[in-house]
N, C-alpha and C positions, 0 to 999 in steps of 0.2 A: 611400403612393405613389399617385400619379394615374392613373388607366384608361391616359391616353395613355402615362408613362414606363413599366410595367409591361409595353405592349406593341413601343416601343423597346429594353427588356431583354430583351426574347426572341428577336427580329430578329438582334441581337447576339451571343448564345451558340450562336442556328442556325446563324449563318455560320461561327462557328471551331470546328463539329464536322469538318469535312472535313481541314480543316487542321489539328487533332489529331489526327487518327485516321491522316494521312499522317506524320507525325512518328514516330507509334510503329512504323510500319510498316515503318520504314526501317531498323532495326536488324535488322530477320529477312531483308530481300533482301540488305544487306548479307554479314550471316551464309553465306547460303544460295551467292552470287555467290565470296564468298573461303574460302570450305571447301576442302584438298586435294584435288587431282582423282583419282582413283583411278586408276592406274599402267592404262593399256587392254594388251592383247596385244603392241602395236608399242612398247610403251614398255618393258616387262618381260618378254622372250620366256618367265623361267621360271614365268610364268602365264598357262594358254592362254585361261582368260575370266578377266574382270574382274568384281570383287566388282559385289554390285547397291546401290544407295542405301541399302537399309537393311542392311548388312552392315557389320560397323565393320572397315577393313580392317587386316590383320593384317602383320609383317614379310612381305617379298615373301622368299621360298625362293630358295637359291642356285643356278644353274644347274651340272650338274656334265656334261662329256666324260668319255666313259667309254670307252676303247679295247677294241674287240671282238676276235679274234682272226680277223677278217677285214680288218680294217683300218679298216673301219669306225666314227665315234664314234654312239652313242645317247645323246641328252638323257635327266638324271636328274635328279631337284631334291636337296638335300641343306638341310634344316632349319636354320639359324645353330646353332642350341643343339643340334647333333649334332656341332659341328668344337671342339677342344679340342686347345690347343698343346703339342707334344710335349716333353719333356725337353732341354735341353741334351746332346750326347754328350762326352764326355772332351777331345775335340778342339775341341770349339767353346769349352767353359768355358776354355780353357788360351789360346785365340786372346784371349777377351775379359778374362784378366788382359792379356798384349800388346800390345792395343788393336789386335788385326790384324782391317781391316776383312773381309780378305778370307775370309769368315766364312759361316755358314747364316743364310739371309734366313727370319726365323716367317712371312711370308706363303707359301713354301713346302710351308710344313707344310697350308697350305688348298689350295694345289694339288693336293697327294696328297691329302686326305683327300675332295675333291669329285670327284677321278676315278676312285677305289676304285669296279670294278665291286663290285657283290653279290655274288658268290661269295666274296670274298676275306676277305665277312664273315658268310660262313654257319658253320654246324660243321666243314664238309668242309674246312679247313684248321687246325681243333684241334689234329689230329697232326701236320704238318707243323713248326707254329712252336709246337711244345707245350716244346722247347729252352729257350726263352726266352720266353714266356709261358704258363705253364702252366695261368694260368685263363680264356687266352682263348674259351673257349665258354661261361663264366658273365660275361661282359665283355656292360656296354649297348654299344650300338653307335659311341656318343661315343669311348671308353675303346679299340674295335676299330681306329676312327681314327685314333686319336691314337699307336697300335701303330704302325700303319703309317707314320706319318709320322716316326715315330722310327726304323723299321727305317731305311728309304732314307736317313734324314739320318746314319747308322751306317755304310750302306753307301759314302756319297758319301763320308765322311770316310776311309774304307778305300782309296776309289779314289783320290779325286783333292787329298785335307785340305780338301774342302769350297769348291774355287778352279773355281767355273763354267766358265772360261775355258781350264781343260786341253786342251792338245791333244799328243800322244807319237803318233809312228810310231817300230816298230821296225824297224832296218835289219838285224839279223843272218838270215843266211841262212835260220833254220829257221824266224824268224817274219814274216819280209818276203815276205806274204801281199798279194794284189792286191783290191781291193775292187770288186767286179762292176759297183756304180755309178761311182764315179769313173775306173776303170780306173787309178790310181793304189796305190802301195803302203797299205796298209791304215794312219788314222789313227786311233784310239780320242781321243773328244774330250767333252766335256761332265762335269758333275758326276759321271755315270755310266759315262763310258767310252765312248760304243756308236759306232756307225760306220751311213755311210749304208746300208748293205748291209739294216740294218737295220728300213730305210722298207719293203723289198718282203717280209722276211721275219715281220715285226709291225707292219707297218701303222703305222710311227712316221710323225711330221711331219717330215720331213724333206727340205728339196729341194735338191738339188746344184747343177741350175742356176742357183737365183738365189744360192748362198753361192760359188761357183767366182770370182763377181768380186770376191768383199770380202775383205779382207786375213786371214790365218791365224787371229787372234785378235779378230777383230770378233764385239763379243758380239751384233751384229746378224743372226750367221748362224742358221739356224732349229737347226741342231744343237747349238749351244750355248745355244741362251734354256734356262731351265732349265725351263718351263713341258711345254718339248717332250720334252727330255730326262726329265723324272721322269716323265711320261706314257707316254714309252715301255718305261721300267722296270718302269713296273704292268703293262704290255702282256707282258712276258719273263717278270717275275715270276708271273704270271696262267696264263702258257703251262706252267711247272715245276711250279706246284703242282697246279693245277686240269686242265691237259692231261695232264700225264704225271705225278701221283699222286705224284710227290717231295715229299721235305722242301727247309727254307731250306739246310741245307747237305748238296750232292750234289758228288758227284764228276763228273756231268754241268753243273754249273753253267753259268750263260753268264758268269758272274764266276769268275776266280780264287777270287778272295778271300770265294769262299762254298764254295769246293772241297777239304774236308778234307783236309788234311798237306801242301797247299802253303803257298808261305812269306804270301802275302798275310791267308789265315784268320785268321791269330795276330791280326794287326792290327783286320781287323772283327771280332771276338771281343772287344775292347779296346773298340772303339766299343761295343758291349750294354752296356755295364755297369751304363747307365742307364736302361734300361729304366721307362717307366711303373711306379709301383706297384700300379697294378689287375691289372697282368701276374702277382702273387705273386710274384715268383722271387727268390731269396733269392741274393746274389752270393757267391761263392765264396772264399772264406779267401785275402786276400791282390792282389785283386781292388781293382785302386785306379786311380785316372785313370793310367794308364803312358802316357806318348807317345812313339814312338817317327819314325824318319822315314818316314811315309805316303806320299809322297808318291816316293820311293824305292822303297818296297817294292813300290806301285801300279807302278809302271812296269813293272817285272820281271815282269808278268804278261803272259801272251799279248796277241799282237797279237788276233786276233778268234777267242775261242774259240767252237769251231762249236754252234751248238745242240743240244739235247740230242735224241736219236732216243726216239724214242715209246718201241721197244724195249729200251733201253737199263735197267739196274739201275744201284741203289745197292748 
């Protein structure tokens, strides 16, 4: 090759270094330009900073309300892999041979299990629900969850056969009770039973004025979304165990149907049956899905039984 082409060959390969070296380069801005963006504080309240670049980020934690006995809620985070779906109760398995939709929604079971203050899953309620799980102090916290989200789905089956939508006033004279807020006869309405009176005596969600315009059974009212209503149970429930040192079933209850030797008991006693098995508790000779009419027997129970007094025994 001739002095001159050998120096037209070099000319040549000088010029398409830049242009090579832009080509490969384009695959790393690209990279770098369409990587997910890491969720910042305003985008996932339940992370108060945002991972840094070189953090590989991890599922974003659940945000859990947690009802105080002030009324108050306190943000908690609650791990994905700490919530675990509770059991079927007798009542629900019996709906879903039926195909009765009107049934327990499993997203529920997250509801409960993200608003579980911490006490309700230290030791200091061992003894209380030692009845029906008796290895709850050797339980991971998952397994204490997943308790609780069975109790209530036990309990709502007791009150109401698990129909959101309940709403019962009683008219007879001994329990046609006036409800402080509505100034109307006292209604027990939701999955739970509870009544507005309730908003000022635990802090439930609950607002009169805006449900007073929408129709009786508008599941748009705040006392029936069941978010509020199981919310506010934790709040009651919370108050019996942890305030006033009772067990699940007191004769102080704010449920019937958690009030030894009246006629509701029998019935949430029926809903346990199912219990988690990390609970241990071995069912009782004879102990078979019974159903009986729930929704009957729920009714016969007080219109709004009073809270239990601090002072008060079992």
């Amino acid at each position: 090759m001739s002095r001159l082409a050998q120096i037209a060959t070099s000319v040549v390969l000088a010029s398409l270094v830049p242009w090579a070296s832009g080509v490969a380069e384009t695959p790393r801005r690209l990279r770098t330009q369409t990587r997910p963006q890491t969720p910042t504080s305003a985008q996932n309240p339940a992370q108060s900073q945002a991972p840094t670049p070189t953090q590989a980020p991890g599922p974003a934690p659940i945000r859990a309300q947690i009802p105080t006995s002030g009324g108050t809620q306190q943000p908690d985070t609650v791990p994905t892999s700490e919530l675990k779906s509770a059991p079927p109760t007798p009542i629900a398995e019996k709906k879903a041979e039926l195909g009765d939709d009107h049934t327990w929604n499993p997203e529920w079971d997250k509801i409960i299990e993200e608003g579980l203050p911490p006490n309700l899953l230290s030791p200091k309620v061992a003894k209380a629900v030692r009845q029906f799980c008796p290895r709850f102090n050797r339980m991971g916290e998952p397994d204490k969850r997943a308790y609780w989200a069975y109790f209530f789905q036990a309990l709502a089956g007791a009150e109401t056969g698990l129909v959101s939508s309940t709403n019962v006033r009683h008219d007879d004279s001994e329990e046609a009770a006036v409800d402080d807020v509505t100034h109307h006869k006292v209604r027990q309405q939701g999955l739970l039973q509870l009544t507005y009176m309730d908003q000022e005596r635990y802090g439930c969600d609950f607002d009169w004025e805006k449900d007073k315009k929408l129709e009786e059974h508008d599941p748009a009212k705040t006392i029936l979304q069941p978010r509020n209503n199981l919310l506010c149970g934790i709040a009651i429930i919370k108050n019996q165990l942890i305030d006033q040192h009772k067990p699940l079933l007191s004769r102080t209850s704010y449920w019937s149907t958690l009030q030894p030797g009246s006629a509701g008991v029998n019935v949430f006693l029926k809903q346990m049956a199912n219990v988690p098995v990390a609970c241990g508790r071995r069912p009782g000779r004879g102990q078979q899905q019974q159903m009986g009419p729930v929704r009957e027997k729920a009714a016969a129970a007080p219109a709004m039984p009073s809270p239990p007094s601090s002072n008060s025994t079992d």
